[in-house]
VOGUKOL-775060 format. One record per residue (C-alpha): residue in three letters; x negated, z, y. Coordinates in steps of 0.1 Angstrom, whole numbers, padded with zeros to 4 digits, always signed. Each point is the difference from the previous one (the first is absolute). Layout:
BEGIN
ALAXZY...
END
This chain:
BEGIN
UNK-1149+0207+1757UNK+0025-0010+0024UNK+0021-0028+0003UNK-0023-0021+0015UNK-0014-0007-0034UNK-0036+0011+0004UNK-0007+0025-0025UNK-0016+0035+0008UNK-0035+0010-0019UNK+0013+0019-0031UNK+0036-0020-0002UNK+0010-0003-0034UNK+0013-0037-0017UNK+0032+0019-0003UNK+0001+0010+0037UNK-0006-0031+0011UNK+0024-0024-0021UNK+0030+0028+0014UNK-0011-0004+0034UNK+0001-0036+0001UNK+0035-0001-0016UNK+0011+0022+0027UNK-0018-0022+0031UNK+0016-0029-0017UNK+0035+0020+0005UNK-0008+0005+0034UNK-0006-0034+0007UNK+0029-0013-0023UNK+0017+0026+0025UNK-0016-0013+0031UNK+0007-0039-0013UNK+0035+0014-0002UNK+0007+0011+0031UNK-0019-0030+0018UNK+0026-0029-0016UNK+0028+0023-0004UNK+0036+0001+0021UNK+0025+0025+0012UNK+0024-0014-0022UNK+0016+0030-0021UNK-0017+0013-0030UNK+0013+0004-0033UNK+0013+0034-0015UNK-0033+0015-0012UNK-0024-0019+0021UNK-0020+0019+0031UNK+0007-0010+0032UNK-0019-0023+0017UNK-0016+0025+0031UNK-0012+0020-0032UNK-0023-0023-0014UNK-0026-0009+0032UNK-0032+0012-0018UNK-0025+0020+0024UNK-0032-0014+0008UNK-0033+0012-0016UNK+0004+0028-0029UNK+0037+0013-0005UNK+0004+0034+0006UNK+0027+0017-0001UNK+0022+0033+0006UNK+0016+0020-0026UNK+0022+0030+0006UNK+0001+0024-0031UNK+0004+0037-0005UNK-0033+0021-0014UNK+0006+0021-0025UNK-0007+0036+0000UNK-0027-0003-0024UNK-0016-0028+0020UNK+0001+0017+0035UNK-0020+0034-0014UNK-0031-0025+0000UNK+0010-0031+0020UNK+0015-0010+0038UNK+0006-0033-0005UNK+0002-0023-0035UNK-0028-0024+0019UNK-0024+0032-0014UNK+0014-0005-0038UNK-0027-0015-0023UNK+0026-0021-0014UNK+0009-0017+0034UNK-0036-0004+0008UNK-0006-0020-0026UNK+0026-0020-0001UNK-0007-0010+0034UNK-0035-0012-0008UNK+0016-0019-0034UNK+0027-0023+0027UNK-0008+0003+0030UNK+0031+0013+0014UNK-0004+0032+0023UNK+0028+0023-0002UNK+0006+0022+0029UNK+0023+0032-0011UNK+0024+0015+0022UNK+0012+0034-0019UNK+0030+0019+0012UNK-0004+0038+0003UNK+0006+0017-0033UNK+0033+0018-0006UNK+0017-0026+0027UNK-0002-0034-0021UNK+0037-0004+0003UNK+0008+0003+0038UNK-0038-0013+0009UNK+0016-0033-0019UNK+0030-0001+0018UNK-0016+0005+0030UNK-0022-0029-0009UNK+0025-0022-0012UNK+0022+0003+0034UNK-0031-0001+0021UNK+0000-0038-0010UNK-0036+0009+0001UNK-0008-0014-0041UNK-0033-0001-0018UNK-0008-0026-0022UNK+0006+0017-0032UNK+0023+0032-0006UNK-0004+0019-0031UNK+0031+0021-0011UNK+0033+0001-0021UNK+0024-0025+0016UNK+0026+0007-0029UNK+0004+0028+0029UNK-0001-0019+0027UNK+0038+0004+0019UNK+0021-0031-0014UNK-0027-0006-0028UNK-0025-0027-0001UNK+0023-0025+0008UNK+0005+0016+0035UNK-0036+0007+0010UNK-0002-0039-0007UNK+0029-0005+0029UNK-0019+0024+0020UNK-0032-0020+0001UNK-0018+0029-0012UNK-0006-0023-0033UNK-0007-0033-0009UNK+0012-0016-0033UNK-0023-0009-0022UNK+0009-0021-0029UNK-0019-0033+0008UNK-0027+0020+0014UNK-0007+0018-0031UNK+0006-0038-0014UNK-0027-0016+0015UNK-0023+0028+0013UNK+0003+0029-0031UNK-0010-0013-0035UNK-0007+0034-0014UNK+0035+0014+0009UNK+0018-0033-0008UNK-0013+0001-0034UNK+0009+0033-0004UNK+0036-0004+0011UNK+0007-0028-0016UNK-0014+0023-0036UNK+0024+0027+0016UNK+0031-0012+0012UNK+0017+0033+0006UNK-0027+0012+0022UNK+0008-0035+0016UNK+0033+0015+0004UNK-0006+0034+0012UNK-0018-0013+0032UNK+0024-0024+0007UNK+0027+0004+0026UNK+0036-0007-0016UNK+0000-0034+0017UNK-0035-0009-0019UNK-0023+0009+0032UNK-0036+0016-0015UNK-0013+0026+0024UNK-0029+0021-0008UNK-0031-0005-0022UNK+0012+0030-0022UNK-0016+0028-0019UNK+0003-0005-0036UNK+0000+0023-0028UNK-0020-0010-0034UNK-0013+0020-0030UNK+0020+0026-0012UNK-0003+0029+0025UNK+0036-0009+0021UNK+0013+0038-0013UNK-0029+0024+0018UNK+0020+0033+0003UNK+0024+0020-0026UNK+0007+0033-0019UNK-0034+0027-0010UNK+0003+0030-0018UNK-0028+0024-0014UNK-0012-0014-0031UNK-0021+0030-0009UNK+0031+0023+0002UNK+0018-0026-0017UNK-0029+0002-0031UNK+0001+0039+0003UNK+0040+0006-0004UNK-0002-0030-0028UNK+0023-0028+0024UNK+0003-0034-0001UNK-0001-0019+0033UNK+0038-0001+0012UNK+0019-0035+0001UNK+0034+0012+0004UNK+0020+0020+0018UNK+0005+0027-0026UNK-0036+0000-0008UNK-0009+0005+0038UNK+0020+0031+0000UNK-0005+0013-0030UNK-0041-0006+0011UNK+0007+0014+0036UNK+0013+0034-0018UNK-0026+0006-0019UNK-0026-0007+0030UNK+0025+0031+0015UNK+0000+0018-0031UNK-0032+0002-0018UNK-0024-0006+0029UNK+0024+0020+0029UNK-0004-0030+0023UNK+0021+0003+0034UNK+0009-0035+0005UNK-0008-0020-0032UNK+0010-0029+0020UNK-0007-0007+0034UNK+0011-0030+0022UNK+0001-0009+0036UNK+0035-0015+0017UNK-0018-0033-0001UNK-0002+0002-0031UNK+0035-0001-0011UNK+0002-0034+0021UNK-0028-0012-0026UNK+0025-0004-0030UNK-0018+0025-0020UNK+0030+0016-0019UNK+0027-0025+0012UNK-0009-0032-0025UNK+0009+0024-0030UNK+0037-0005+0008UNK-0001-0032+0011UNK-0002-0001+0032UNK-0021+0001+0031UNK-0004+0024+0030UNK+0009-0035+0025UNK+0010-0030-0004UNK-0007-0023-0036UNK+0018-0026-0021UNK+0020-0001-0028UNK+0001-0031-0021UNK-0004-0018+0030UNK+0028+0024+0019UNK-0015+0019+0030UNK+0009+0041+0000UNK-0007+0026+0019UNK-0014+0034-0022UNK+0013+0027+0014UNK+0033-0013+0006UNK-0001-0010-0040UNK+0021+0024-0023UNK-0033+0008-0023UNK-0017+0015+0032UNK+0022+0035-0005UNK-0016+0002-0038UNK-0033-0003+0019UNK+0009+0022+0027UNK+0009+0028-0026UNK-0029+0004-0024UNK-0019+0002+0033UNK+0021+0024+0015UNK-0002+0015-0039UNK-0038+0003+0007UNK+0006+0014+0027UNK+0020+0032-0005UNK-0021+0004-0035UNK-0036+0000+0023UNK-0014-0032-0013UNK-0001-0015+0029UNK-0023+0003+0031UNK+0027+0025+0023UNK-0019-0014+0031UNK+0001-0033-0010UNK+0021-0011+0032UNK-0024+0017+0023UNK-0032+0000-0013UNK-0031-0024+0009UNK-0026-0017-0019UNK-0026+0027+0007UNK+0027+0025-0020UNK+0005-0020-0025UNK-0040-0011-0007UNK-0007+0037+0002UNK+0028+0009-0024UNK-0013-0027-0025UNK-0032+0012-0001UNK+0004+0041-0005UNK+0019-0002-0022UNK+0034+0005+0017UNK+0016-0032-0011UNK-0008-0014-0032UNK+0022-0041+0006UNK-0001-0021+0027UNK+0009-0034+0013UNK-0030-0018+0016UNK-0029-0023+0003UNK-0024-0012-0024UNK-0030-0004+0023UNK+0010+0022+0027UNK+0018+0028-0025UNK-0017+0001-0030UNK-0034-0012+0013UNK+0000+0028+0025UNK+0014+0032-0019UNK-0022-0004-0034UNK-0030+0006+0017UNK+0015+0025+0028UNK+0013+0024-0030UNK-0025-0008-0031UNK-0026+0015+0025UNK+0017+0038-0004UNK+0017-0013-0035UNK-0018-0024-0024UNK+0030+0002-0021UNK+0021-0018+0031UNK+0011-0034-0018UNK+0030-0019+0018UNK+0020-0030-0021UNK+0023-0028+0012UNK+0032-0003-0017UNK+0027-0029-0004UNK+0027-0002+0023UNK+0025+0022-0011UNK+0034-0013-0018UNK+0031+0017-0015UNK-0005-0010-0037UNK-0031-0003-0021UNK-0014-0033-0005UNK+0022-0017+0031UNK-0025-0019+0022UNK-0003+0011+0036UNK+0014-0022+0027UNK+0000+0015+0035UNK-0028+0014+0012UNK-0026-0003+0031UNK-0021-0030-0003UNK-0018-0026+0023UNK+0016-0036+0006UNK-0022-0030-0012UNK-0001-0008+0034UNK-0003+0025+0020UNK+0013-0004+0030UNK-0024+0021+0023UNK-0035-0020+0006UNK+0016-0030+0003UNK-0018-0024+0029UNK+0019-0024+0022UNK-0010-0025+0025UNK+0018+0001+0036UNK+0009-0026+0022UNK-0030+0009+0022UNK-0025-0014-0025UNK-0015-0028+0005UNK-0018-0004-0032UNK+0028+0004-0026UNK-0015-0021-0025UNK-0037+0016+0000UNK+0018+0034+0003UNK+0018-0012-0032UNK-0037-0015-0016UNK-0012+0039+0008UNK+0028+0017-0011UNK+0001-0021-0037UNK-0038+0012-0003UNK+0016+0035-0008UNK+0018-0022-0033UNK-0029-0013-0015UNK-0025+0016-0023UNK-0026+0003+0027UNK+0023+0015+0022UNK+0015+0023-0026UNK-0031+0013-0006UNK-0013+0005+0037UNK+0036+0018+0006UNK+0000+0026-0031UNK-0038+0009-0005UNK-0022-0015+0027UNK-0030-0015+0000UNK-0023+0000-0031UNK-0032+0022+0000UNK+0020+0023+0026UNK+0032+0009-0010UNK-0001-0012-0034UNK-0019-0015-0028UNK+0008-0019-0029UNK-0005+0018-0034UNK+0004-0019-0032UNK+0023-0024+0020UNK+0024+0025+0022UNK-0005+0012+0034UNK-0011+0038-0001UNK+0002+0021+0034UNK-0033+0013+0014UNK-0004+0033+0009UNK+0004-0012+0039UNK+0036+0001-0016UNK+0003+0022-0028UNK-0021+0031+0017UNK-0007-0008+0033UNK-0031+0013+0017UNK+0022+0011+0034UNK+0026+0022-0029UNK+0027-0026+0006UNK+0023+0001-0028UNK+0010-0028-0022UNK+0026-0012+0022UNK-0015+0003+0031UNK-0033-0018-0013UNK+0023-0029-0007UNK+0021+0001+0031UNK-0034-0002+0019UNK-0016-0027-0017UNK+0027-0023-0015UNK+0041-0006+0000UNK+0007+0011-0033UNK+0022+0033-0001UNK+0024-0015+0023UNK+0026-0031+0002UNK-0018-0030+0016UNK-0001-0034+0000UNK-0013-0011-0033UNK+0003+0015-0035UNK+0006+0040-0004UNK-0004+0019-0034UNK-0027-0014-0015UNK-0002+0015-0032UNK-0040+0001+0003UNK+0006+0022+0032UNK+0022+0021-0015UNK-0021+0006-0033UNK-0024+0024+0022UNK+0018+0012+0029UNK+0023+0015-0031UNK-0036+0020-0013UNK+0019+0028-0017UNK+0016-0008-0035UNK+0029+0018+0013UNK+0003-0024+0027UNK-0002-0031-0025UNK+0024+0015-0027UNK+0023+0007+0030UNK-0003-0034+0012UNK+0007-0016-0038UNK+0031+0022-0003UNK+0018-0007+0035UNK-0009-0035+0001UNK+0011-0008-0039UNK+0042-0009+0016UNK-0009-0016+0032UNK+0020-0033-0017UNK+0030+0022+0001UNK+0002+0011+0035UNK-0006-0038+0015UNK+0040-0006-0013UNK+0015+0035+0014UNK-0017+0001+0034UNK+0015-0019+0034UNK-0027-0028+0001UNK-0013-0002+0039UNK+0031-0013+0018UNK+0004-0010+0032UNK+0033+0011+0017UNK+0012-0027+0031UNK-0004+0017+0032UNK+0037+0011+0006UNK-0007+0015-0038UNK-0027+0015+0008UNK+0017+0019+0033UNK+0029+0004-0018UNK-0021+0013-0030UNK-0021+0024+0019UNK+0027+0015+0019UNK+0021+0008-0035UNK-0032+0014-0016UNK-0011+0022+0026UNK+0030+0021-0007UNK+0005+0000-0036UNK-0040+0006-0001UNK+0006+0033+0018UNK+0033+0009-0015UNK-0013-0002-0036UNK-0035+0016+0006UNK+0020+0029+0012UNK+0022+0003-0031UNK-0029-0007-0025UNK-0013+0033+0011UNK+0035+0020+0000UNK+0008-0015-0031UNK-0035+0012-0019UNK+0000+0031+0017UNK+0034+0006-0006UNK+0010+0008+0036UNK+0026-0030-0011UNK+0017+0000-0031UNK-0003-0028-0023UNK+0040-0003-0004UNK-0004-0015+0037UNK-0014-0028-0008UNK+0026-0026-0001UNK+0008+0015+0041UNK-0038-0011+0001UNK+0007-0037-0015UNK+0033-0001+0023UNK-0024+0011+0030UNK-0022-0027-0008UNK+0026-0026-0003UNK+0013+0014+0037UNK-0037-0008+0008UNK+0002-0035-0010UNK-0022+0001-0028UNK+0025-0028-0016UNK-0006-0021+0024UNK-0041+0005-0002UNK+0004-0006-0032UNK+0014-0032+0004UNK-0023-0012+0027UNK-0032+0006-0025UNK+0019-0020-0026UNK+0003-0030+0027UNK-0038+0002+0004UNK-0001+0001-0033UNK+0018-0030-0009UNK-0017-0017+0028UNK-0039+0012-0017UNK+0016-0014-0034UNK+0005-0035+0020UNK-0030-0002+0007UNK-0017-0033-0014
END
């Protein structure tokens, strides 16, 4: 079908009642531009030169990183399944332009000083130098409140349900700028804390949730099974919060009651620091654990080397049951709570995703002609239909529909061309990843997580995601001097306290130094970041 209104053989009623909303956009668009003025528009309003509609079917270009897992079968996203189809459902052809991977960040700065803009650009602009706000004064964005007014029911309804989703992709002055990625279900917590649940069944252990417990767990996995490294990290993650929320704090930035602080600069962060440098010197934790790589610490997992871990539910547990029950039925891995300091406290700092989640999020440019039928294709991805298409396909190919719930074929599940899981998914639809549209659906998550192991972790580091939405910074924008001023405060203190986080485990530093670390910091200007986070803070708290 295309916007001329003449269906294709096949079309569906669905397809074509969409497709004549969106032609009626267009020429609500075109209608628009014909009788309108120069006259200045209101705050939130496109601009006039963005609303000439394009003759004959709208097509458009679309800027948008491809995923790892996507480019091991696909060139472009025009191949995807998903795209395909959604073409032939509106209308609208989508022309990708895909920057090369590993240089997404200076491929869109290049882009965005070229003055050379697509029509639609996919990313995070909560990065975006200045914040939304400023990509808006760049012309790089165009608001979009009445558009999504007029031109988005799907989305409308949804923020209006929603108002602090409203709120996180808003600018501070009330400007929306994307068509954002938005968490549902109850998967926002994928990652956390595994351990060996068949040594913890053999040496008779409960599954750790304090401190204490962890180390009294960690020296018998030392002990009775003469493991090397009982528990092995990476650097990164240390940045993850995995130990840090037990006293309170985090490894960056997070708020207090509404007060903005800064972790490591906080007086709990020398408690932390000493049980890990405690760990440490007793061989509890990983000695390489500021050099190694992920391919040292996957191999380490599963010999038999390390027996905790921080990581991933799909890509940790998924991958190491079946790499190590191959050698070692007996291999069983469990998920644990987020560590605390005293039994029965709730966790309140830890890793988990934002409702919205920043990266995936689409926003129309100045150079598009067709905002509003950009907006009409864009809402699709907010709607059942659209939902459904995004997160498992189309039916009798990807999925089918088993006593009312979408089941993955095996195109999916064990795909003939031995992609994994994920890589089936990347190919076919937009599910894995942040996009446009709703992310997490629980329905998606209920067989990509095919182990037990994966579910239980799942239940367990998901069960105080409540908690952590009123300790983390929400997704602030700084103002542009902020943001320079910001940036060049940070990039100091960021390499000034990774150096003394590993002096002061590995005891190269001694732990009665640490308030000549917090004076350092405070030479730094780490006072003064913190007091430009609570601005943007304040500001987010504003928002209407």
């Amino acid at each position: 079908m295309s916007l001329t209104g003449k269906p294709n053989k096949g079309e569906s009623s669905m397809t074509l009642k969409w497709v004549k909303l969106l032609a009626g956009a267009s020429l609500l668009a075109g209608i628009g531009a014909g009788c309108g003025s120069n006259a200045e528009k209101p705050a939130g309003e496109a601009p006039a030169d963005s609303t000439a509609p394009a003759a004959g079917p709208v097509q458009l270009t679309y800027w948008v990183g491809l995923p790892a897992d996507a480019a091991r079968s696909l060139k472009n996203y025009g191949e995807s399944l998903m795209y395909q189809e959604l073409e032939k459902r509106t209308g609208v052809k989508i022309s990708f332009q895909h920057p090369a991977a590993g240089s997404e960040k200076e491929q869109f700065n290049l882009m965005i000083a070229s003055g050379k803009l697509p029509d639609v650009i996919e990313s995070n602009f909560v990065n975006y130098p200045g914040g939304p706000e400023k990509a808006i004064a760049d012309k790089v964005l165009i608001p979009l409140n009445d558009i999504i007014d007029k031109y988005a029911p799907n989305l409308k309804a949804y923020l209006d349900k929603n108002p602090a989703i409203r709120k996180d992709i808003s600018t501070d002055s009330g400007l929306i700028y994307a068509f954002p990625g938005i968490g549902v279900g109850n998967t926002n917590v994928s990652s956390g804390l595994v351990l060996r649940k068949d040594w913890l069944t053999e040496l008779n252990l409960a599954v750790p949730e304090t401190i204490e417990e962890w180390t009294q767990v960690l020296r018998q996995f030392k002990e009775k099974k003469g493991v090397k490294t009982p528990l092995t990290m990476v650097m990164s993650d240390f940045n993850a919060d995995r130990f840090t929320g037990a006293y309170g704090i985090a490894d960056a930035f997070f708020q207090d009651g509404g007060k903005a602080k800064f972790g490591p600069y906080e007086p709990a962060y020398k408690d932390y620091l000493a049980q890990m440098n405690a760990w440490y010197k007793e061989g509890l934790l990983d000695p390489d654990f500021g050099t190694q790589d992920a391919k040292s610490k996957d191999a380490k997992i599963t010999n038999g080397t390390a027996g905790a871990y921080a990581g991933y539910i799909g890509g940790g547990i998924g991958k190491y049951l079946p790499a190590a029950q191959g050698a070692n039925p007996a291999y069983d891995l469990v998920g644990t709570q987020h560590p605390v300091l005293k039994k029965g406290d709730q966790p309140k700092i830890f890793l988990a995703a934002y409702s919205y989640r920043g990266d995936g999020s689409a926003g129309i440019t100045p150079a598009n002609k067709n905002p509003e039928a950009t907006a009409k294709w864009l809402d699709y991805f907010y709607s059942e239909e659209g939902n459904m298409l995004k997160s498992f396909g189309v039916e009798g190919v990807t999925y089918t529909m088993v006593n009312g719930q979408p089941k993955y074929t095996d195109l999916i599940m064990k795909n003939p061309d031995k992609l994994s899981v994920g890589e089936a998914m990347s190919k076919y639809l937009r599910v894995s990843q942040p996009a446009p549209g709703f992310v997490g659906d629980d329905r998606y998550y209920d067989q990509y997580y095919s182990y037990e192991q994966q579910k239980q972790a799942s239940a367990v580091y998901n069960k105080y995601y409540e908690n952590v939405t009123k300790t983390r910074m929400p997704q602030v924008s700084q103002t542009p001097d902020e943001a320079q001023e910001l940036a060049s405060i940070m990039a100091e203190i960021d390499t000034y306290k990774s150096e003394m986080f590993l002096k002061f485990i590995m005891g190269a530093e001694p732990l009665t130094n640490f308030d000549k670390y917090r004076d350092q910091l405070k030479k730094l200007g780490v006072e003064r970041a913190v007091a430009l986070k609570q601005a943007a803070l304040d500001r987010y708290n504003s928002r209407k």
